[in-house]
Jmol script that loads the backbone (N, CA, C; Angstrom):
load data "model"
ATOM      1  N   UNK A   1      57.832   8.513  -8.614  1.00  0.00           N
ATOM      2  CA  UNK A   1      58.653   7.559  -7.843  1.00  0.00           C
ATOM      3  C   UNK A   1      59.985   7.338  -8.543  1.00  0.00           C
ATOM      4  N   UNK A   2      61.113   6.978  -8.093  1.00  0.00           N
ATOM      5  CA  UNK A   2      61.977   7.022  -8.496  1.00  0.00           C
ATOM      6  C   UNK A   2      62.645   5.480  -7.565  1.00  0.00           C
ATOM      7  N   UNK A   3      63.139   4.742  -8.637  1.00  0.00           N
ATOM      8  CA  UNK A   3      63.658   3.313  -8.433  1.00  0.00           C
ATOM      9  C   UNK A   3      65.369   3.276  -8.567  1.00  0.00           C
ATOM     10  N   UNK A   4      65.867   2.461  -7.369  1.00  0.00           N
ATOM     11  CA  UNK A   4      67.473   2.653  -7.732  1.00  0.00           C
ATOM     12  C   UNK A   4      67.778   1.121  -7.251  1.00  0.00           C
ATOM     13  N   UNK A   5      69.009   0.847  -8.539  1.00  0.00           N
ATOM     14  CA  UNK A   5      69.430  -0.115  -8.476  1.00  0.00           C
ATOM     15  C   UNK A   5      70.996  -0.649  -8.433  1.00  0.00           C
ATOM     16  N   UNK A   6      71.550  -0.930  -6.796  1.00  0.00           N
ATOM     17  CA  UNK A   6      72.900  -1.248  -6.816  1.00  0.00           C
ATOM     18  C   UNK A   6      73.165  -2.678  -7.724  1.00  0.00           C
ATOM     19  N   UNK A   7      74.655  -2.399  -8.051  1.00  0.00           N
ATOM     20  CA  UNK A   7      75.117  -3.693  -8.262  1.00  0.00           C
ATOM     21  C   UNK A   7      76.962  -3.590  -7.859  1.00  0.00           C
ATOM     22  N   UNK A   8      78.013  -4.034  -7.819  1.00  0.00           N
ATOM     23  CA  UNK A   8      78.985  -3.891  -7.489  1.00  0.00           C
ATOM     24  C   UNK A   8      79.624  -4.169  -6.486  1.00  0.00           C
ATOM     25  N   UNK A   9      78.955  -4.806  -5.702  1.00  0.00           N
ATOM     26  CA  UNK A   9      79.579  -5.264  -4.411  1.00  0.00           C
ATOM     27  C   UNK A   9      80.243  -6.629  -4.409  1.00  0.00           C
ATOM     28  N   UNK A  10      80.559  -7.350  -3.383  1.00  0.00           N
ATOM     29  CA  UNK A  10      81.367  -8.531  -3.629  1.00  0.00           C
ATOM     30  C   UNK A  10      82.493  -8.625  -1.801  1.00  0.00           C
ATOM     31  N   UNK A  11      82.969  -9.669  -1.710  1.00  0.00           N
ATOM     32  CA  UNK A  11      83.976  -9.940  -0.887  1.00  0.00           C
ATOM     33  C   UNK A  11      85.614  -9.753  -1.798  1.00  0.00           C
ATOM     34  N   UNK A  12      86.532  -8.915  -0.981  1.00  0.00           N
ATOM     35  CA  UNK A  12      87.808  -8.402  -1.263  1.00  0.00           C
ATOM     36  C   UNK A  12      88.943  -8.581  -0.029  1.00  0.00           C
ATOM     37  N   UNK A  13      90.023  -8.450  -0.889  1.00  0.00           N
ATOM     38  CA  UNK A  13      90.907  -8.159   0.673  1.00  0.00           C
ATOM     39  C   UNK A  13      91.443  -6.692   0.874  1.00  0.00           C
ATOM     40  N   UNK A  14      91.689  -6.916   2.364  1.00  0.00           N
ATOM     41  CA  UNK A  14      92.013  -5.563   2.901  1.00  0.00           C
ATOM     42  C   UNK A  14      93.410  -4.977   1.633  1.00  0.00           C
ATOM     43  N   UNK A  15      93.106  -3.770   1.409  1.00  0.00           N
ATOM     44  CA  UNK A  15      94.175  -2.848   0.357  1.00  0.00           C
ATOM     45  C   UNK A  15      93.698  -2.850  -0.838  1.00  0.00           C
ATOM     46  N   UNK A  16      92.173  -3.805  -1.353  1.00  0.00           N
ATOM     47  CA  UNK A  16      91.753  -3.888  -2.810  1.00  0.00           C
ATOM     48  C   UNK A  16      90.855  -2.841  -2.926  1.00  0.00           C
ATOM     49  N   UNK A  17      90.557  -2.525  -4.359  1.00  0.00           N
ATOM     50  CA  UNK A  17      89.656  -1.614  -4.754  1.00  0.00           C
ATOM     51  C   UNK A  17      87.999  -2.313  -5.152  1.00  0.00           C
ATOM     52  N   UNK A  18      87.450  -1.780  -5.308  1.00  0.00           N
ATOM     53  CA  UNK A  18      86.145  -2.423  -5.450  1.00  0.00           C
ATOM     54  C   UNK A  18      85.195  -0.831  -6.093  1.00  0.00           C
ATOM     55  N   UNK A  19      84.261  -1.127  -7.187  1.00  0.00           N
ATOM     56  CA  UNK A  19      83.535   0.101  -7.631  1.00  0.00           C
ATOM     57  C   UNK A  19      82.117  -0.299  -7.545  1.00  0.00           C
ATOM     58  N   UNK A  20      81.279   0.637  -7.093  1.00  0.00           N
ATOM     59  CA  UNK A  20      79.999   0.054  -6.736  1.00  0.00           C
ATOM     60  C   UNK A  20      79.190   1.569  -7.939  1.00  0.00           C
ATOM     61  N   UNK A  21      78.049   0.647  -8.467  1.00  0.00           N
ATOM     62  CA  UNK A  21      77.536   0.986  -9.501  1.00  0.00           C
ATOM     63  C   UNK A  21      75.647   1.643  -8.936  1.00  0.00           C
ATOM     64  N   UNK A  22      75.009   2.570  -9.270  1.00  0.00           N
ATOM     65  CA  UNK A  22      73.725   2.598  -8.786  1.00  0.00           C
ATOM     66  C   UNK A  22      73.306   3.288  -9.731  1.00  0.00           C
ATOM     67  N   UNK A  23      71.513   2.785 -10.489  1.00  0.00           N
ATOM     68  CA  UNK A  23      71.278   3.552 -12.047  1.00  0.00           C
ATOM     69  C   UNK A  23      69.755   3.927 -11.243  1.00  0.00           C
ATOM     70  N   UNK A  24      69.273   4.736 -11.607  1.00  0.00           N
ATOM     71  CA  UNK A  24      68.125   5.926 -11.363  1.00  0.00           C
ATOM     72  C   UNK A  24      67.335   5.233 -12.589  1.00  0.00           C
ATOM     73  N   UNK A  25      65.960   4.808 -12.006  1.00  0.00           N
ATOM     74  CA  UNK A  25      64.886   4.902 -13.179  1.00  0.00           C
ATOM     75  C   UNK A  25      63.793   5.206 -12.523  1.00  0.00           C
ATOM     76  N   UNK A  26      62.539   5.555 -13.651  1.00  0.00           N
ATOM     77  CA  UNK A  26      61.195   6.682 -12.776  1.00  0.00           C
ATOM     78  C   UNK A  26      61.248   7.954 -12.985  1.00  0.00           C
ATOM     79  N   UNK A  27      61.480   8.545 -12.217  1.00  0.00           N
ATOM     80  CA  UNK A  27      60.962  10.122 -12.151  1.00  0.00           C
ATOM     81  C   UNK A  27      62.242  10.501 -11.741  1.00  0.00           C
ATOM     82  N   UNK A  28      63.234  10.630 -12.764  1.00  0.00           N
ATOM     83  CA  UNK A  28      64.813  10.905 -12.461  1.00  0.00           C
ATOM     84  C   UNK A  28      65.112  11.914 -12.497  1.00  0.00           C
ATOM     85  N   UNK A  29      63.786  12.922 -13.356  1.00  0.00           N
ATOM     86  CA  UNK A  29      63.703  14.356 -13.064  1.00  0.00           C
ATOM     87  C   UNK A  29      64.019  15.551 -11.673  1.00  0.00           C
ATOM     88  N   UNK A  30      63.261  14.203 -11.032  1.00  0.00           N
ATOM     89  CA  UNK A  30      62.959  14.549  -9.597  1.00  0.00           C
ATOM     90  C   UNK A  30      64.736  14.687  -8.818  1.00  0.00           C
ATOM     91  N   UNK A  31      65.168  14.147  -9.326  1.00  0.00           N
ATOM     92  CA  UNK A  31      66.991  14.161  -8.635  1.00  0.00           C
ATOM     93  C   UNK A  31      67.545  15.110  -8.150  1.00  0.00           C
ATOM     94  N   UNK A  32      68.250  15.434  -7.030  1.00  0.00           N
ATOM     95  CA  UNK A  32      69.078  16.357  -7.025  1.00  0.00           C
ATOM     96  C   UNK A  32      70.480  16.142  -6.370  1.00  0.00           C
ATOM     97  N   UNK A  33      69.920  14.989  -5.708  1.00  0.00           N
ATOM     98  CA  UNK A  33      71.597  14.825  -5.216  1.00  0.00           C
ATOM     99  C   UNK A  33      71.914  12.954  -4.825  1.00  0.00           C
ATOM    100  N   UNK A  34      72.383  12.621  -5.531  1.00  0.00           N
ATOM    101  CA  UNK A  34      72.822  10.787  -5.141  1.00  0.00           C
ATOM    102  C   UNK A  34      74.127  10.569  -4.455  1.00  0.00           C
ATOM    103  N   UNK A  35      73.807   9.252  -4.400  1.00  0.00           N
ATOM    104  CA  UNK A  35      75.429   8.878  -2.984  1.00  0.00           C
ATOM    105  C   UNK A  35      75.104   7.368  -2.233  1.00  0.00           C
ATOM    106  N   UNK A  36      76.030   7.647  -1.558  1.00  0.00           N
ATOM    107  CA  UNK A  36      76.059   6.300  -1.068  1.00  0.00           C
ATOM    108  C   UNK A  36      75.819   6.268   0.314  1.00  0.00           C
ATOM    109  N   UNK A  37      75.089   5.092   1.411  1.00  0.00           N
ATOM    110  CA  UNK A  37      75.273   5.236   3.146  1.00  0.00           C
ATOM    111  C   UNK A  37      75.659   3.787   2.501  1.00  0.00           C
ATOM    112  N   UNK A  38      76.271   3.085   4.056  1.00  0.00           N
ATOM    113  CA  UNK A  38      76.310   2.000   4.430  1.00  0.00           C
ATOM    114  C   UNK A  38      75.928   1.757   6.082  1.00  0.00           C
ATOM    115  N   UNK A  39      75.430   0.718   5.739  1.00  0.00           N
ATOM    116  CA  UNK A  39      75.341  -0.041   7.391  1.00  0.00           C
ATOM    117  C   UNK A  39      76.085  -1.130   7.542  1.00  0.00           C
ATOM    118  N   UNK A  40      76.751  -1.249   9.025  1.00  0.00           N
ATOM    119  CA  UNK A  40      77.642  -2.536   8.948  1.00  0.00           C
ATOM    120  C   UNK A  40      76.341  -3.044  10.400  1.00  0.00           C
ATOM    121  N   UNK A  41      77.010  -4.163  10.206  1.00  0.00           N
ATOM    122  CA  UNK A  41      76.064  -4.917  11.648  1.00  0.00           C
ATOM    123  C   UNK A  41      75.938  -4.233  12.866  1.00  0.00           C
ATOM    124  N   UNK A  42      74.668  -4.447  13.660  1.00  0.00           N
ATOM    125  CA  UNK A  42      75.069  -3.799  14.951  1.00  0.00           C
ATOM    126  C   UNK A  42      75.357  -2.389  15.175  1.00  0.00           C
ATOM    127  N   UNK A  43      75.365  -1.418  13.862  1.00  0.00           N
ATOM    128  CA  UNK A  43      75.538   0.118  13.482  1.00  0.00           C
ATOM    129  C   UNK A  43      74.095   0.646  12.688  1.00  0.00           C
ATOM    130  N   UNK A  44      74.139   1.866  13.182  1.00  0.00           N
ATOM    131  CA  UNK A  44      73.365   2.985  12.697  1.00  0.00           C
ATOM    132  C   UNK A  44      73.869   3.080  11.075  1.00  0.00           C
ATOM    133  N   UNK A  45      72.908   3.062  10.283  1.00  0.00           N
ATOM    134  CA  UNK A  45      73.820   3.553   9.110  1.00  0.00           C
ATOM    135  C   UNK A  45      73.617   5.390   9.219  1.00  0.00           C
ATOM    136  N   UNK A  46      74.769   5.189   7.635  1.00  0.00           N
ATOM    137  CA  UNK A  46      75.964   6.621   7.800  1.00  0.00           C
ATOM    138  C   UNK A  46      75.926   6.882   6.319  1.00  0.00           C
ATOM    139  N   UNK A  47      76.420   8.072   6.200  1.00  0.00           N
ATOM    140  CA  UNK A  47      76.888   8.692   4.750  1.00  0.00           C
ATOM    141  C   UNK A  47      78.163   8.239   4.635  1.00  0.00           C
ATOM    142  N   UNK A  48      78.522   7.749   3.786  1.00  0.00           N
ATOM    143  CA  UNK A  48      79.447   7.350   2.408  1.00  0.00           C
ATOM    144  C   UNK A  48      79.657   8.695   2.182  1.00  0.00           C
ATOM    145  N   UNK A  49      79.377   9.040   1.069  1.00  0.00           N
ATOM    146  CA  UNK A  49      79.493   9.889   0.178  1.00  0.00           C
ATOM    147  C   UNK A  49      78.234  10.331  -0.820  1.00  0.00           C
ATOM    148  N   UNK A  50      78.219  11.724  -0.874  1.00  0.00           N
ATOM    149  CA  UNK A  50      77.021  12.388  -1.570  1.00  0.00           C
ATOM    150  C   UNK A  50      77.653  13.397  -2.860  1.00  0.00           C
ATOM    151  N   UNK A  51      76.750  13.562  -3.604  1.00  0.00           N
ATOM    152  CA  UNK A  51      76.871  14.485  -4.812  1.00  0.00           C
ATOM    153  C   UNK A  51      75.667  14.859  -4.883  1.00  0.00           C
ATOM    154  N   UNK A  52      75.530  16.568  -4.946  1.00  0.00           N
ATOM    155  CA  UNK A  52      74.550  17.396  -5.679  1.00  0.00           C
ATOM    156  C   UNK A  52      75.242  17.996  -7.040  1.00  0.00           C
ATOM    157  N   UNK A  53      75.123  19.328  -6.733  1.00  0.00           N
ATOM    158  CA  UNK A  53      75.369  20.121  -7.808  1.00  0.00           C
ATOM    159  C   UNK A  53      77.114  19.818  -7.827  1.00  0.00           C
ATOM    160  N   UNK A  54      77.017  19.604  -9.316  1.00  0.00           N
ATOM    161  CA  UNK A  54      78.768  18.924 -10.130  1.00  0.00           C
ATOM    162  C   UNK A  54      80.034  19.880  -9.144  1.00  0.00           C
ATOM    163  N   UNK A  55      80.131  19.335  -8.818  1.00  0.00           N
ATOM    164  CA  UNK A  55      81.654  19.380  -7.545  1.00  0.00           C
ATOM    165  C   UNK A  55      81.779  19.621  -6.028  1.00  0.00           C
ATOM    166  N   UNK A  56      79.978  19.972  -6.009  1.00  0.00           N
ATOM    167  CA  UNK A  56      79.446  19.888  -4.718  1.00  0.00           C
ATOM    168  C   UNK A  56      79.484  17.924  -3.951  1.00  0.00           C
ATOM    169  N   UNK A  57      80.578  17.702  -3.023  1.00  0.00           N
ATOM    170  CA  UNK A  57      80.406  16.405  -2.807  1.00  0.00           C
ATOM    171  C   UNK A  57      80.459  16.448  -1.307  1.00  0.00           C
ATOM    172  N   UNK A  58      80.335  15.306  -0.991  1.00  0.00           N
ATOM    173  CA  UNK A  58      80.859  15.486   1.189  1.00  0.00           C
ATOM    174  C   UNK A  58      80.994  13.831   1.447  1.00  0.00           C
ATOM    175  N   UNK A  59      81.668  13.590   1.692  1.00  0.00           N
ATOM    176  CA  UNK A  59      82.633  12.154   2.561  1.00  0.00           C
ATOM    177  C   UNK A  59      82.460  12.481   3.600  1.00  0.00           C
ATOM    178  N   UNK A  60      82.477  10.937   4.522  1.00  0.00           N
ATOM    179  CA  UNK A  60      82.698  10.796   5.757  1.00  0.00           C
ATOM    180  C   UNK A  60      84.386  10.666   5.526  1.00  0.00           C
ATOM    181  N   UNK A  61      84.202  11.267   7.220  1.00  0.00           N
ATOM    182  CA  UNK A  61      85.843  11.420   6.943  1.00  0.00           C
ATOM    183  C   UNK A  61      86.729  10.067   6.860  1.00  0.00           C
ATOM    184  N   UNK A  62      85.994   8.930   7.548  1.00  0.00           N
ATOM    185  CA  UNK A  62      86.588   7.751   7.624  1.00  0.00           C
ATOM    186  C   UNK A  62      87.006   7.551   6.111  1.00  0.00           C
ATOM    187  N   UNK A  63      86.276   7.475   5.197  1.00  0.00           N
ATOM    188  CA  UNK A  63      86.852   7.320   3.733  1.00  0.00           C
ATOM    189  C   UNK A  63      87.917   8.388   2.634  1.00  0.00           C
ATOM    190  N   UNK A  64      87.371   9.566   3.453  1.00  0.00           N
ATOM    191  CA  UNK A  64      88.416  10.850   2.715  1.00  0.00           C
ATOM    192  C   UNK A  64      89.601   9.977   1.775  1.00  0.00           C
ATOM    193  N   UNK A  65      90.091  10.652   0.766  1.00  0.00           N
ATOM    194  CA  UNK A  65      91.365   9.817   0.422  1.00  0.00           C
ATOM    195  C   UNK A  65      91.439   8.933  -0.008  1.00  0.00           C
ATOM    196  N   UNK A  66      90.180   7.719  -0.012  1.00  0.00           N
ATOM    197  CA  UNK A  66      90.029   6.353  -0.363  1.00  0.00           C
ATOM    198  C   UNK A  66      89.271   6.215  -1.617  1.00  0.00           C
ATOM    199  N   UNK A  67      88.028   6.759  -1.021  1.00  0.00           N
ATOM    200  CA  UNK A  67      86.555   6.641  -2.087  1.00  0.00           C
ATOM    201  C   UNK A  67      86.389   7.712  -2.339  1.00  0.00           C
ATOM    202  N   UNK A  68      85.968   7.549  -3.914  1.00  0.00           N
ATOM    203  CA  UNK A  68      85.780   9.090  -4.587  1.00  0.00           C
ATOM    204  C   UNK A  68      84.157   8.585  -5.527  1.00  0.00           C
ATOM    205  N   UNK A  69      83.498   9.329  -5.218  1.00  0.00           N
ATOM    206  CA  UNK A  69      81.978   9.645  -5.985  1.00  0.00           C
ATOM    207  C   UNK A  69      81.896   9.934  -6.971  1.00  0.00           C
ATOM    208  N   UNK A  70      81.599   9.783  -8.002  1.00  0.00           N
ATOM    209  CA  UNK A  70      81.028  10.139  -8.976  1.00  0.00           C
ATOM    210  C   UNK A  70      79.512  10.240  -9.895  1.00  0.00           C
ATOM    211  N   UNK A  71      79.169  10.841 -10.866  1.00  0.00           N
ATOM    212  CA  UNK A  71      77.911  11.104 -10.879  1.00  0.00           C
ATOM    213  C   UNK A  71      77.841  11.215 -12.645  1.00  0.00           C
ATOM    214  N   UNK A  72      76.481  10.443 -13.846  1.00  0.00           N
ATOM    215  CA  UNK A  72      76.835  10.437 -14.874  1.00  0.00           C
ATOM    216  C   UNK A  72      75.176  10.675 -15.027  1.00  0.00           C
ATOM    217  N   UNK A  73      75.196  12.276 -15.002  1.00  0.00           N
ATOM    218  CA  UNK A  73      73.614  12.564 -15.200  1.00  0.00           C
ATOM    219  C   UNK A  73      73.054  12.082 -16.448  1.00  0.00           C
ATOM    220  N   UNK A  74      73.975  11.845 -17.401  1.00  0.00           N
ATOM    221  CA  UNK A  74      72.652  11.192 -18.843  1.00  0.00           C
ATOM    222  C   UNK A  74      72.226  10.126 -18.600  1.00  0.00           C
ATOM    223  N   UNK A  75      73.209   8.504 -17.327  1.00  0.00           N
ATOM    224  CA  UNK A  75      72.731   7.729 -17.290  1.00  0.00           C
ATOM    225  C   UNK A  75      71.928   7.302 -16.157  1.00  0.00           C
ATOM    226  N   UNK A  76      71.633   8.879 -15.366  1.00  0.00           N
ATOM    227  CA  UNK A  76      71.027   8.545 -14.366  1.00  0.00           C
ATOM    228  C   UNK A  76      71.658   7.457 -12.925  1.00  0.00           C
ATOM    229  N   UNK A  77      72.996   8.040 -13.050  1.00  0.00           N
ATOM    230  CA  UNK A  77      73.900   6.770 -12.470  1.00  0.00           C
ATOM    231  C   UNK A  77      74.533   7.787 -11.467  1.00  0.00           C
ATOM    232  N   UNK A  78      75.093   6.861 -10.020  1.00  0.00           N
ATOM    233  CA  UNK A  78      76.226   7.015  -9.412  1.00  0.00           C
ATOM    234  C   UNK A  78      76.994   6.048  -9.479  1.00  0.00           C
ATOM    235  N   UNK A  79      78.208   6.298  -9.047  1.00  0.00           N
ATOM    236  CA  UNK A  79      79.359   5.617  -8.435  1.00  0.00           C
ATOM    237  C   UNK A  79      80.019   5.466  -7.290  1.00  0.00           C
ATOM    238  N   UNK A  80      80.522   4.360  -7.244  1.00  0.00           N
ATOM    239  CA  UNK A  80      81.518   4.914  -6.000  1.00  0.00           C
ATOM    240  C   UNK A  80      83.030   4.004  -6.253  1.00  0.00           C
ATOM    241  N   UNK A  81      83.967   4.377  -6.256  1.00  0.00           N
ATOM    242  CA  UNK A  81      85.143   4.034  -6.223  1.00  0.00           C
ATOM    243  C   UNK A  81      85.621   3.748  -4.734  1.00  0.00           C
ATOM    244  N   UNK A  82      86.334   2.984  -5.023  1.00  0.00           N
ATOM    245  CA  UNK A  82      86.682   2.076  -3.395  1.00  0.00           C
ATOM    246  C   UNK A  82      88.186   2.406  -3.336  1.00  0.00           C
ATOM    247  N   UNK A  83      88.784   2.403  -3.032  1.00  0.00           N
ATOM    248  CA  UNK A  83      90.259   1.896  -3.007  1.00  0.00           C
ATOM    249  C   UNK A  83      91.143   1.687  -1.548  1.00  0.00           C
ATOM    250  N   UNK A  84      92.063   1.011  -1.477  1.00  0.00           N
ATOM    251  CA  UNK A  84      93.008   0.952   0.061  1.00  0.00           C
ATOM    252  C   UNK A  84      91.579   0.353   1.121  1.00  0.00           C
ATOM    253  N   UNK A  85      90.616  -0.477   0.326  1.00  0.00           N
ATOM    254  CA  UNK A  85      89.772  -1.026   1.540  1.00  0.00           C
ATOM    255  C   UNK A  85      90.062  -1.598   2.545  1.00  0.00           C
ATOM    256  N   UNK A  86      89.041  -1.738   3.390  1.00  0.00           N
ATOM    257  CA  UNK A  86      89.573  -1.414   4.773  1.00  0.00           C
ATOM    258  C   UNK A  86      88.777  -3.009   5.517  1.00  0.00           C
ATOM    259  N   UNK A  87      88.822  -3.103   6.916  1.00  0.00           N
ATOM    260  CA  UNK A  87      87.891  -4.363   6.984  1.00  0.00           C
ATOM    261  C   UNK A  87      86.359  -3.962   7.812  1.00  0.00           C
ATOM    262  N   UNK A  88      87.262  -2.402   8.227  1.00  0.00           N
ATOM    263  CA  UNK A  88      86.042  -1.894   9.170  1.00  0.00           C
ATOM    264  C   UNK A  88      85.262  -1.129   7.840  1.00  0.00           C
ATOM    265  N   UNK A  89      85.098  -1.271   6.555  1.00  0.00           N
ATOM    266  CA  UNK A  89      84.561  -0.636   5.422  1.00  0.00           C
ATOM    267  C   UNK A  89      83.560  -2.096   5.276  1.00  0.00           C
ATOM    268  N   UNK A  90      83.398  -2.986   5.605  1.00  0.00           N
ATOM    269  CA  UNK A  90      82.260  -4.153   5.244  1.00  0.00           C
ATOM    270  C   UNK A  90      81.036  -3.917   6.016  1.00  0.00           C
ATOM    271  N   UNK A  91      79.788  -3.306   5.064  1.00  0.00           N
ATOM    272  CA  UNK A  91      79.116  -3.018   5.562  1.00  0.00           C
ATOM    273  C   UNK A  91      78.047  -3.201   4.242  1.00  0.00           C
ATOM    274  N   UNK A  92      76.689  -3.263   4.416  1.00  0.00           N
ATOM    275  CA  UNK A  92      75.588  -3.248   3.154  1.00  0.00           C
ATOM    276  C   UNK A  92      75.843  -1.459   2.952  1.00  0.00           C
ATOM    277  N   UNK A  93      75.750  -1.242   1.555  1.00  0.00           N
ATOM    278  CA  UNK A  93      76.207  -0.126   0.942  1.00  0.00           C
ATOM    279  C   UNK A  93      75.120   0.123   0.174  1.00  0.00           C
ATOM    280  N   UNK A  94      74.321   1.394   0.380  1.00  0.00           N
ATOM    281  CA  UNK A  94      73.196   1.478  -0.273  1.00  0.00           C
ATOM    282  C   UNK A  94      72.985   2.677  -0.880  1.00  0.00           C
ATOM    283  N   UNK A  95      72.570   2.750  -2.100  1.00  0.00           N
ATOM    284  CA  UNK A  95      72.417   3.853  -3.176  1.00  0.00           C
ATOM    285  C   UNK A  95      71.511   4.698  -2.367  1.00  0.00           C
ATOM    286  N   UNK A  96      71.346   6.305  -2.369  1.00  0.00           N
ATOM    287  CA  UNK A  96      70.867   7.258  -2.163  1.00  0.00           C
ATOM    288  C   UNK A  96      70.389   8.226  -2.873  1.00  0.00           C
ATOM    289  N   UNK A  97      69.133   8.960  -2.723  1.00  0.00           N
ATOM    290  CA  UNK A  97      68.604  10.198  -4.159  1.00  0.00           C
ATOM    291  C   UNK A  97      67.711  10.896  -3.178  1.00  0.00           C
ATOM    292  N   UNK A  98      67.953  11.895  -3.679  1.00  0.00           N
ATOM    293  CA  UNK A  98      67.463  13.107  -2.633  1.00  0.00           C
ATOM    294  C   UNK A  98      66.840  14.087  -3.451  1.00  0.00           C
ATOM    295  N   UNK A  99      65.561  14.618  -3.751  1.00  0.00           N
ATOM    296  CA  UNK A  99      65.284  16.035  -4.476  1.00  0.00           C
ATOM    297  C   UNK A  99      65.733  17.272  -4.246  1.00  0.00           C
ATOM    298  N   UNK A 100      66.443  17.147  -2.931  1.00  0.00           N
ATOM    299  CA  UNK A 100      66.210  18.667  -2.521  1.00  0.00           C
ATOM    300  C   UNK A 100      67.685  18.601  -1.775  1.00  0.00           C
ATOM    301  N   UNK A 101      68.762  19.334  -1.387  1.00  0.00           N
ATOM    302  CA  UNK A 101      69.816  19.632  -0.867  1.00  0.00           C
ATOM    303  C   UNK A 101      69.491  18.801   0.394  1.00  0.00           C
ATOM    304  N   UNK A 102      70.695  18.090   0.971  1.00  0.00           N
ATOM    305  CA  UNK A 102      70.357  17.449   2.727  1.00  0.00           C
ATOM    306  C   UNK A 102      69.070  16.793   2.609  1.00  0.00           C
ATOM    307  N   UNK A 103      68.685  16.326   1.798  1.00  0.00           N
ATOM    308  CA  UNK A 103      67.663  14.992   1.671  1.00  0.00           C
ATOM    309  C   UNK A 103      67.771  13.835   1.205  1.00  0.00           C
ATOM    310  N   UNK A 104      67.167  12.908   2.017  1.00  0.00           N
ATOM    311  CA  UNK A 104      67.414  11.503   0.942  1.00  0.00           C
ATOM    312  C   UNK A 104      65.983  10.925   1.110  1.00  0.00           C
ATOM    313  N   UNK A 105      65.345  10.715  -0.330  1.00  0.00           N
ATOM    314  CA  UNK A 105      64.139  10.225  -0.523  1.00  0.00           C
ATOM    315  C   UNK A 105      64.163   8.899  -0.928  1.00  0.00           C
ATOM    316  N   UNK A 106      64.768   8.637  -1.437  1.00  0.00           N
ATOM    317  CA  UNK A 106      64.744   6.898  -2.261  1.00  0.00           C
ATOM    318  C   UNK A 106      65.975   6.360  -1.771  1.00  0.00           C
ATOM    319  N   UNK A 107      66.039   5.033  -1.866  1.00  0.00           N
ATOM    320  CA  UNK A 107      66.821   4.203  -1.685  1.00  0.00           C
ATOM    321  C   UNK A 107      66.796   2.966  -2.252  1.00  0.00           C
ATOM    322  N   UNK A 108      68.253   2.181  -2.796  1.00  0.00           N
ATOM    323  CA  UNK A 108      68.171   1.207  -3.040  1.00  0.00           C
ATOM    324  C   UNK A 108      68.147  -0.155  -2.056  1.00  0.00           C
ATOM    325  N   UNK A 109      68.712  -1.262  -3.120  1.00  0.00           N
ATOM    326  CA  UNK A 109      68.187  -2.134  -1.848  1.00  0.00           C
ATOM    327  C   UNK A 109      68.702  -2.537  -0.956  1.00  0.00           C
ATOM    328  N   UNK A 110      70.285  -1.965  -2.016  1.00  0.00           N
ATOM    329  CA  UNK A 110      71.654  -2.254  -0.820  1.00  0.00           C
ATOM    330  C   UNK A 110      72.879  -3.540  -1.515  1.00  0.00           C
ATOM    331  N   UNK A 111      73.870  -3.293  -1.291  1.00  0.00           N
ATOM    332  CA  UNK A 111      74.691  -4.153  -1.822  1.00  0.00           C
ATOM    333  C   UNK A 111      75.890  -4.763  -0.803  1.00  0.00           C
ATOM    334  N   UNK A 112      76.258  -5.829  -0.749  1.00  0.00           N
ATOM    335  CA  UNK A 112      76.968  -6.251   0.333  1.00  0.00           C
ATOM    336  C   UNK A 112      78.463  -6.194   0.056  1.00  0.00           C
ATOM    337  N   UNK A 113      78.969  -5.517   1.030  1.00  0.00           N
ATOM    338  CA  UNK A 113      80.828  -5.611   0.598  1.00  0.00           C
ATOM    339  C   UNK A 113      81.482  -5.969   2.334  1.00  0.00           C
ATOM    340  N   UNK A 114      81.953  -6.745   1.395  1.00  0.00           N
ATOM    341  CA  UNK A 114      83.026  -7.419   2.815  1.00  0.00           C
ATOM    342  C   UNK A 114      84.585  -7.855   2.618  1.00  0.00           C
ATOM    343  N   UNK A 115      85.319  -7.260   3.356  1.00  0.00           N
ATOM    344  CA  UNK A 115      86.801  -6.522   3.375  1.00  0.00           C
ATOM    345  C   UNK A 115      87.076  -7.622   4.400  1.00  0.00           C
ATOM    346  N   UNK A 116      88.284  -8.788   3.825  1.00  0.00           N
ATOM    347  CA  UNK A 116      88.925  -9.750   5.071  1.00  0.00           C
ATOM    348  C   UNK A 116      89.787  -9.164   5.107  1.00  0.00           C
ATOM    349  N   UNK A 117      90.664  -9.384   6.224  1.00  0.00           N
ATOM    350  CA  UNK A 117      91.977  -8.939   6.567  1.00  0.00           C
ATOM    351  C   UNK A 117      92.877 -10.054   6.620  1.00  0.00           C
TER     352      UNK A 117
END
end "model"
wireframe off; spacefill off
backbone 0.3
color backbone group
């Protein structure tokens, strides 16, 4: 089993940056690719942003340009960098881990970010 834990979220204003933090514990062996979805109210959640293999990444395009992923395999960690936030970007933002390419097995519990304008 493999346990993930956001922290980094918060209320901002529209144009601020914000970095959202997620650490892998358990069977971290098992990893192959972490990232981020969010759900906003009333929406399907969506991919954020993913990382597998080191430079292998994929954005939704809504963020292209904004948010950039990152990945720190000794600490079992992702990231996500925010920047030029948006108001349609307030949504629960939830850590992702996948074993296998185009999978997501675990999830965290979710972290709340909300963008006023």
């Amino acid at each position: 089993q493999v346990h993930l834990v956001e922290s980094g979220g918060g209320l901002v204003q529209a144009g601020d940056s914000l970095r959202l933090s997620c650490v892998a514990s358990g069977d971290t062996f098992k990893i192959h690719l972490m990232g981020w979805y969010r759900q906003a109210p009333g929406k399907q959640r969506e991919l954020v942003a993913v990382m597998g293999s080191p430079g292998m990444t994929n954005y939704a395009d809504s963020v292209k340009g904004r948010f950039t992923v990152s990945r720190d395999r000794a600490k079992n960690a992702v990231y996500l960098q925010m920047n030029s936030l948006k108001p349609e970007d307030t949504a629960v933002y939830y850590c992702a881990a996948g074993v296998l390419p185009g999978r997501t097995d675990y999830w965290g519990q979710g972290t709340q970010v909300t963008v006023s304008s």
